[in-house]
Each structure stands twice: as structure tokens, then as C-alpha cells.
N, C-alpha and C positions, 0 to 999 in steps of 0.2 A: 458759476451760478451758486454754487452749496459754499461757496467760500463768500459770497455778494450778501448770503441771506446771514450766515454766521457773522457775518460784520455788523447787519443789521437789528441781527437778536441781541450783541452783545451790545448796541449803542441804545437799544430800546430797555434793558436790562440797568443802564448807566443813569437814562433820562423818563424813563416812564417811571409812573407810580405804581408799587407792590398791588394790587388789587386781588391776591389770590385768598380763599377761602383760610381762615386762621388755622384752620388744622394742617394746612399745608405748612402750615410758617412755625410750628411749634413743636416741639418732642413731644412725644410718647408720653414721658412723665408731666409736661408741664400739665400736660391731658387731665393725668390721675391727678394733676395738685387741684385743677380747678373742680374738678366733680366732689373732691373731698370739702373743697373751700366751703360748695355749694350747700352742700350737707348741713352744716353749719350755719348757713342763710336761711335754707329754708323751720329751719328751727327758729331762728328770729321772726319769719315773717308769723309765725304761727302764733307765737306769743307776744308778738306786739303789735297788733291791731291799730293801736291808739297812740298817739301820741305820746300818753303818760307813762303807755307801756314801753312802748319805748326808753322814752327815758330811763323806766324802775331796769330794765333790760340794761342800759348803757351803764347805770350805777354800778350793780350789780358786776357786770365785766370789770368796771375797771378797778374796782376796790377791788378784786380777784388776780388784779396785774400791778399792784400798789400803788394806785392813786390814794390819795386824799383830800377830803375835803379844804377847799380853798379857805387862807386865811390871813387878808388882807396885814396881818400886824406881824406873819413872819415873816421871817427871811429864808428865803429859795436857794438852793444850789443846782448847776447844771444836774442833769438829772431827773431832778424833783419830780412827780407825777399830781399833778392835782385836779379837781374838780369843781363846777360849780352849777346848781342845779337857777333855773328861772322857774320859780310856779308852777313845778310838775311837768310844765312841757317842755322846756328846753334845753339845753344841758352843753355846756363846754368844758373839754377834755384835753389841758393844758399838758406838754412836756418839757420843762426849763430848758434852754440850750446852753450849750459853751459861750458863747455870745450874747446870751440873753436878748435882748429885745434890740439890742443898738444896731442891727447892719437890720433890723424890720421884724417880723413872724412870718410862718407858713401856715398858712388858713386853710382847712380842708372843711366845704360847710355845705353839709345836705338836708333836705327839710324831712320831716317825720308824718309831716300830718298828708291825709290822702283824702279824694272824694268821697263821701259816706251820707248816711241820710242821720242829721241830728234833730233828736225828738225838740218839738217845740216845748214853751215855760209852761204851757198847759196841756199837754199832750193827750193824756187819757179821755175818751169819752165812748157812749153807744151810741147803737143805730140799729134799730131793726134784730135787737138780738142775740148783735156781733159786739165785743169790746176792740177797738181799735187804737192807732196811734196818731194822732198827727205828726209830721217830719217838714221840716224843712233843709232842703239838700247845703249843699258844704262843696264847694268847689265845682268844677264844673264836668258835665254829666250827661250822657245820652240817655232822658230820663227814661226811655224805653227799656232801657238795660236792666233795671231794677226789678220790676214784676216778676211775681213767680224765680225769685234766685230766692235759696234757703238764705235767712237772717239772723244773728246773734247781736245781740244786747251787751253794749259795755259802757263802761265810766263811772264816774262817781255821786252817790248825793252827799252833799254836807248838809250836817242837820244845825241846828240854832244852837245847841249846846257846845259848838266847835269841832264833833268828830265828823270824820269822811269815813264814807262805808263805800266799799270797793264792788260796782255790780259786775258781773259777769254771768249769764246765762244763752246757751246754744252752742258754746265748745265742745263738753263735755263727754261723753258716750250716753247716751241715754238722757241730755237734755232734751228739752223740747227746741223747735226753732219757729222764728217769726218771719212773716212775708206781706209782699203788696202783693194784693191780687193783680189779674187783669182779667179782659172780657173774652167771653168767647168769641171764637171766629164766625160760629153762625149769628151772632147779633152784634158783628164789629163794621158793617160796612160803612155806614158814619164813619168809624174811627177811622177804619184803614184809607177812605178816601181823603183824611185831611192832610195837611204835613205834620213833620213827626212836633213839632212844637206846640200842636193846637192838639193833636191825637193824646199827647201823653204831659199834662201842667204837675206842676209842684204842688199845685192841691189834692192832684191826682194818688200822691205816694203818701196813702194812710195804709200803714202796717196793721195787721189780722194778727190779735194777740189773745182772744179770748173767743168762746161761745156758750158756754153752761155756766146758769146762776147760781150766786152765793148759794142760797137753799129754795124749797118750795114756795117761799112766802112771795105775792103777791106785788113784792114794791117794784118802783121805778129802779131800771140804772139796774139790775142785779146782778146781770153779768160785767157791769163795770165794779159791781162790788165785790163780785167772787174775785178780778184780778188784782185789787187795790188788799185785800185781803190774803192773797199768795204775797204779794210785795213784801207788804206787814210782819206778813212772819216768819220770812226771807233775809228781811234786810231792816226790819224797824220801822221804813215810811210811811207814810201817809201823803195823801192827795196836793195835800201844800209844797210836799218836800221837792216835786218837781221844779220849783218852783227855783231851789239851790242845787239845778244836778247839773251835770255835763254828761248826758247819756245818747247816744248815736245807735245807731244799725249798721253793722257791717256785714258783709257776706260770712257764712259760716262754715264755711270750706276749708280745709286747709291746702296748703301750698303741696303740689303735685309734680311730680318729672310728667314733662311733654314730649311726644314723640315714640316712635317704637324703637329709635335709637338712645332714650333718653338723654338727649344734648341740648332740651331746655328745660322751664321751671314753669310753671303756670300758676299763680296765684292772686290774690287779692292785694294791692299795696304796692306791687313794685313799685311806683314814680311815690313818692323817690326812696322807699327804703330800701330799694336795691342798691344805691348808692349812701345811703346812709351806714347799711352795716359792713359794705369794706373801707370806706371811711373808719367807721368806731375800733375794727380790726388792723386797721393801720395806724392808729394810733396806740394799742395795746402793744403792737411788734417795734413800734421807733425806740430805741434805746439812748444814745445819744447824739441829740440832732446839734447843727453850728448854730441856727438858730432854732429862739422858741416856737412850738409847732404847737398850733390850737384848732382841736375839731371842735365844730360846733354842728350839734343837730337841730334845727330848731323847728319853729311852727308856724303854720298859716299861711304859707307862701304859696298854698291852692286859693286863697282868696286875698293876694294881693299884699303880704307879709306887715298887713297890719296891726294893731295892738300891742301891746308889753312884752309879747312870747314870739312877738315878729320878727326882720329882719331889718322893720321900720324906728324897731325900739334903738334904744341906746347900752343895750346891756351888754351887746361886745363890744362895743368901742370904749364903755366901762371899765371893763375886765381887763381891757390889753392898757388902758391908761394907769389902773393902780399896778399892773408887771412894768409899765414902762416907768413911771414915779420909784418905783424900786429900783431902778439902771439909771435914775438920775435925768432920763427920757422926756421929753414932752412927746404926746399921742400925738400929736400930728406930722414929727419929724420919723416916730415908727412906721405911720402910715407912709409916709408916702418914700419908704424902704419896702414896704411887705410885697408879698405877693399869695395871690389864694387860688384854690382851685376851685369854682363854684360848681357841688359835685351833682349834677343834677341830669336826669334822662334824655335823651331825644328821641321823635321818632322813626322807628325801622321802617325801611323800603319793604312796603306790603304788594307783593304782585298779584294779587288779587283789585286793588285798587290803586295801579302804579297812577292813574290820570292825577293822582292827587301829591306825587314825588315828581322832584325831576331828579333822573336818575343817575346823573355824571354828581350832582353835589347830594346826595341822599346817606344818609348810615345804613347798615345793612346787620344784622344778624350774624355774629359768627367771623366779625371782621376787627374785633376788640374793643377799647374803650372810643366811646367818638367824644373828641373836639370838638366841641361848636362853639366857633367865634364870636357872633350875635346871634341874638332869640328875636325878639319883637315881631312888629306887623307893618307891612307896608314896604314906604320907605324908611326903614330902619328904625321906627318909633318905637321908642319904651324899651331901650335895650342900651346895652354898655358893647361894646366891639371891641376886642382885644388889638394891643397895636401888633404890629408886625414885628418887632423885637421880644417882644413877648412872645407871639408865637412861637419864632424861632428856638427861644429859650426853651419853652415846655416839648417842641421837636426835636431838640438836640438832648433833651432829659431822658425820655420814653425811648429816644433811639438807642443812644449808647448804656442804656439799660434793658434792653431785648424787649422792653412792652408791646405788646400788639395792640397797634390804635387806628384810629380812620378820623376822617373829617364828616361832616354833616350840615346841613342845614334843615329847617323845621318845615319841611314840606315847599312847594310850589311857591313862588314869588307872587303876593296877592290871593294865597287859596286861606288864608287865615291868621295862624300865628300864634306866640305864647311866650311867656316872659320867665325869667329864674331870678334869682335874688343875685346877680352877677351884677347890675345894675347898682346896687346899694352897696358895696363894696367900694366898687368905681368910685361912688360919689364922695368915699374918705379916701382918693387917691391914691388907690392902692392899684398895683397891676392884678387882674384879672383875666380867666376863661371859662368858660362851663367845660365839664369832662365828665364821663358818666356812661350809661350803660342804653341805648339801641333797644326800643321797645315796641311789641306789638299790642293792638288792639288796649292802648293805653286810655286812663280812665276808667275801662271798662272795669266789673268784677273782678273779670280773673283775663290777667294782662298777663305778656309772653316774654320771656329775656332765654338770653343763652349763656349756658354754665362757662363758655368760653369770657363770654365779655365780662360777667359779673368778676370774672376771677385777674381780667384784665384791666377793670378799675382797681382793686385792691391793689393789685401790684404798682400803678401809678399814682397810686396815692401814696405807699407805702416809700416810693422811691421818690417824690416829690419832699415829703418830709424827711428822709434819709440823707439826702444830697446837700 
């Protein structure tokens, strides 16, 4: 019998899949590399809020690790480090290869920008008193979540004479911070009887920015002029300048260890800057790749990766056309050589609300980076599906490089759905998969990852462009 069951364990051990908790599957040290990794993340997440900050973030690294700026009229040698920024939000972080472009690139590409409340082109106005904000939200959002969370003010105005004044107020030790109210409970029975979408509208999220007037005097608006006048003499504007800003509300927290074991990160922004900065990190560590490896972080891809800073634009297929015109290349014989990782979140199996996983194909916390094959909705709509060879390929990469990974899919079959920029890749024929880091209470303010996984996408990214 003890010999029928050891036969057993050892053919289960041959044909089953690892499913055990990542700590079990890892040293001691890889432990300490990733909490150290972590360190360092959550230092990103703190200072780059925003997109741009992002980006001034990604700059900053890489001219620190010898990037330069990109320039079309020289000539590259393996090695090479370069950069190129799109309109403050986006930024691709070139490494020449030995090969340069002719056997395709290695695409490592996560988005920067996150759900947030962006003030409308007229936002300022009173009521009753009070100086407020108008917002219009940015991605998508359980707009319940926002009330009553502390808020900071970032981005920029340009003024008519061509300069950008950089805001930022509610970081700082002793800023102020800004908030949407909400109702009390003793006059919310209306509200709480209705559903959460009729309870809580997008006209509902005016931020509380002011309440004492300019001075004694008797006019209308005074406490919109007491705020318009801290502005003033802050930052120079005035009431038009709103008019040329890109200024948002994000939560004003910074990024925290979670847990009494400290084995997660709890902050604002993970989807996707958790996969953004060990992308950016993995591109600082490639030294010499076979082929050329290009991160890109880019933007908008919370609302569908439209516009010039998208993933809808043409500014990397750009960028890899003038690298490919330098090896003599046409882009489209690159592309359909390349291969990318599209480095983006999924969600983690919440056992709190398993109705909404199924939990044989779910990502889990603490189980490393997850695969996910396709995203979309339904039957398979709005989504790119990695082939079966490709999987393999990125299986047999992650394996014979000790990464710890899992697979996933994006909740329940028919409970909803959600799409990555994996899609728009595909569509230049390139092989494709999302990979990326297992997330709780995502969207939300302050969303949940584990220092295990975060440190387990770096390392596949790292080893993706190495290989």
C-alpha cells in the first residue's frame, strides 16, 4: 500500500501542476531579493502618481544607467542605450542588440496611466460657501470608492506665453489635502436604497477645496476668490489657465507594506505601475541582448489606448521602423519576427468574493507572475489570444530560468471582462501575451499585490529580454 501511494505521489509530482504557495518554491534569499526589489517600487509608486511622472521617473533612471536620448541621424552599436520621450506621457527605453532588429525586438510594454478623478476645463466654482471642484473620472471606477479618501492635486498648467508650471499639492508633510464629500448615514436612506450607479454619478464627485473668503468684503464668489488667489500666488494662474492644464486628483496616501507579515504592498496605482517599474528595471539591468529589446510605458490604456500617447498611436511602430531602416529592415518583416510581453495586471482570487472567480483558472497572490492568454469579454471579444507555440516558448523561458509564474484568467466566464493593449500588438503581427503581477481590490484607491509577485515579474521580464 505505502509503496502503491509513493508511486502515486511520484506520477502526480511528474503530471500535476506545482500549485504550491511561492514561498515554498523559493530560497530564503530570493525572499530578501524581492522585499529589497519592493523597496524600490514602492518609492516609484510614491513619486509617480501621474503619468508624466512617470515618465520624468523613467528619464531620470535611465540617463542614470546610460541611456540617451534617441537620434534618428545616428548610427547605433550593439549595446547602445537610448530613449525617446512622446509628449511627457510616454516613453520607450531602447537596448541595440547584437542582431539589431533583423531576427524581430523584444517588446516589454506596460501602461502608466491609472483610474483618477481629472478636474474638468472649467472646474472651479461655489455653492453655498464652499469652493469646490468639478471632476470628471478617468478610467473605470467604483465611484463609491472615492468619497471621503484624502486627495492631492497634480499635473500641469501651460500658460499662453509657452511655459508649463508643474502643480503638485497634498504630498507633502503639512500640505493641505482635498476630498469629495459624502452623505451621512442618518439622511442616506434614498441613497443607500438605490444601486451603487444611481447612489453614487460622476456629477456626484465635486472635490471640497476651499471655505473662507478672500477677505470681509461683501462680493459674490469669495471664497472661490480666496482659492483662485492661493493658486496665483502658488503657481501664477488664473481662472482661464484651467483652461491649458492637465490637473487630476489622486489619492494622497503613500504606498504602505500590508499585512502583520509584511508580504504585501498596498497602494494607489498598481495596475499597471506595478508592472511598469520592473519592466523600466529590467531594462536598466539588460546589458547585452541578441536582439534589440524596447520598453515602452505608455498611456491611456484605462480608457481604451486612444489618442497620440496611446497604444492606438503609431509612435512605436515609428520608432522600431527608423531602428529597422537602419539594419536595412522594413517594419513589417521586424514585426512579424518580434515577440512582446504585454506587461499588464490580472485579477487575484479574492476569497472573500470567490462567486465572482473560477477557481481552477484564477491567479492567486503569492503564486508569481500570471500569464494570461486572453483578456476580453464574452466569447473572446476584444482580445488577442496567444498561440500555443508561443505559450510554450514563454513556459520553457520562465521555467529553465527558475521564475515563479501561474496562469489566469480575468474572473468568471460572462461575469464581466477587460482588455490590455496585447490586442494592438497582435494587430502588427507580432507574437504576443500579457504577464504581469495578481491584484487585489484593483481600481480601487489603495489596490493589494505581493512583494513575491512584483519581484517575480521583474525577473521575467529581465529574463525575457536577456535570452
Amino acid at each position: 500500500m505505502e509503496k502503491e501511494k509513493s508511486q502515486a505521489k511520484q506520477l502526480k509530482e511528474k503530471l500535476f501542476m506545482d500549485k504550491k504557495h511561492g514561498m515554498l518554491q523559493i530560497s530564503d534569499e530570493e525572499a530578501v531579493k524581492a522585499d529589497v526589489f519592493c523597496d524600490g517600487y514602492k518609492d516609484f509608486l510614491n513619486r509617480a502618481k501621474t503619468e508624466r511622472e512617470a515618465v520624468t521617473y523613467a528619464v531620470r533612471a535611465a540617463q542614470a544607467h546610460g541611456f540617451t536620448e534617441y537620434d534618428r541621424t545616428k548610427t547605433y552599436q550593439a549595446g547602445d542605450r537610448v530613449y525617446v520621450v512622446n509628449r511627457h506621457k510616454a516613453v520607450m527605453l531602447a537596448v541595440i542588440g547584437k542582431n539589431g532588429t533583423k531576427n524581430g525586438v523584444r517588446l516589454g510594454i506596460a501602461h502608466i496611466d491609472s483610474p483618477r478623478l481629472d478636474l474638468k476645463p472649467n472646474p472651479l466654482y461655489e455653492s453655498n460657501d464652499l469652493a469646490l471642484f468639478k471632476t470628471h473620472y478617468y478610467g473605470g471606477i467604483k465611484k463609491y470608492q472615492w468619497p471621503t479618501v484624502p486627495l492631492a492635486l497634480h499635473g500641469v498648467v501651460a500658460m499662453k506665453d509657452g511655459s508649463v508650471i508643474d502643480v503638485c499639492i497634498g504630498e507633502e508633510e503639512g500640505d493641505p489635502c482635498l476630498v469629495v464629500t459624502d452623505l451621512l448615514p442618518h439622511l442616506a436612506v434614498e441613497q443607500m436604497s438605490q444601486v451603487m450607479t444611481k447612489a453614487f454619478t460622476g456629477e456626484h464627485l465635486n472635490v471640497l477645496v476651499g471655505s473662507r473668503p478672500f477677505n470681509r468684503d461683501e462680493e459674490s464668489e469669495n471664497v472661490k476668490l480666496h482659492i483662485l488667489h492661493i493658486l496665483f500666488e502658488k503657481y501664477g494662474m488664473t481662472e482661464e489657465d484651467f483652461l491649458s492644464a492637465d490637473l487630476t486628483m489622486v489619492p494622497a496616501f503613500k504606498a504602505k507594506d500590508v499585512g502583520l507579515d509584511r508580504s504585501m504592498i498596498g497602494s494607489y496605482g498598481h495596475d499597471d505601475r506595478v508592472c511598469a517599474y520592473p519592466a523600466l528595471m529590467a531594462a536598466m539591468d539588460v546589458k547585452a541582448p541578441e536582439s534589440t529589446v524596447i520598453t515602452v510605458l505608455t498611456d491611456r490604456e484605462e480608457i481604451g489606448s486612444d489618442g497620440n500617447t496611446g497604444m492606438k498611436s503609431t509612435y512605436l511602430a515609428d520608432f522600431i521602423a527608423d531602428l529597422a531602416q537602419a539594419d536595412g529592415m522594413a517594419l513589417r518583416h521586424v514585426m512579424a519576427k518580434s515577440t512582446c510581453l504585454s506587461a499588464d495586471v490580472n485579477a487575484a482570487f479574492d476569497p472573500t468574493y470567490a462567486s465572482a472567480f473560477e477557481a481552477n483558472n484564477s491567479c492567486y497572490l503569492n503564486k508569481g507572475a500570471v500569464i494570461t492568454k486572453y483578456t476580453g469579454s464574452g466569447g473572446k471579444y476584444s482580445t488577442s489570444d496567444a498561440s500555443a507555440e508561443y505559450m510554450a516558448q514563454i513556459r520553457n523561458l520562465l521555467d529553465k530560468n527558475a521564475v515563479l509564474w501561474q496562469t489566469g484568467e480575468l474572473g468568471k466566464v460572462d461575469g464581466g471582462g477587460g482588455g490590455t493593449i496585447a490586442k494592438f500588438v497582435a494587430n502588427w503581427n507580432a507574437d504576443v501575451v500579457d504577464l504581469g503581477v495578481p491584484v487585489l481590490s484593483m481600481h480601487a484607491p489603495f489596490e493589494i499585490v505581493s512583494k513575491l509577485d512584483v519581484y517575480a515579474t521583474y525577473r521575467a521580464l529581465y529574463v525575457f529580454y536577456a535570452d
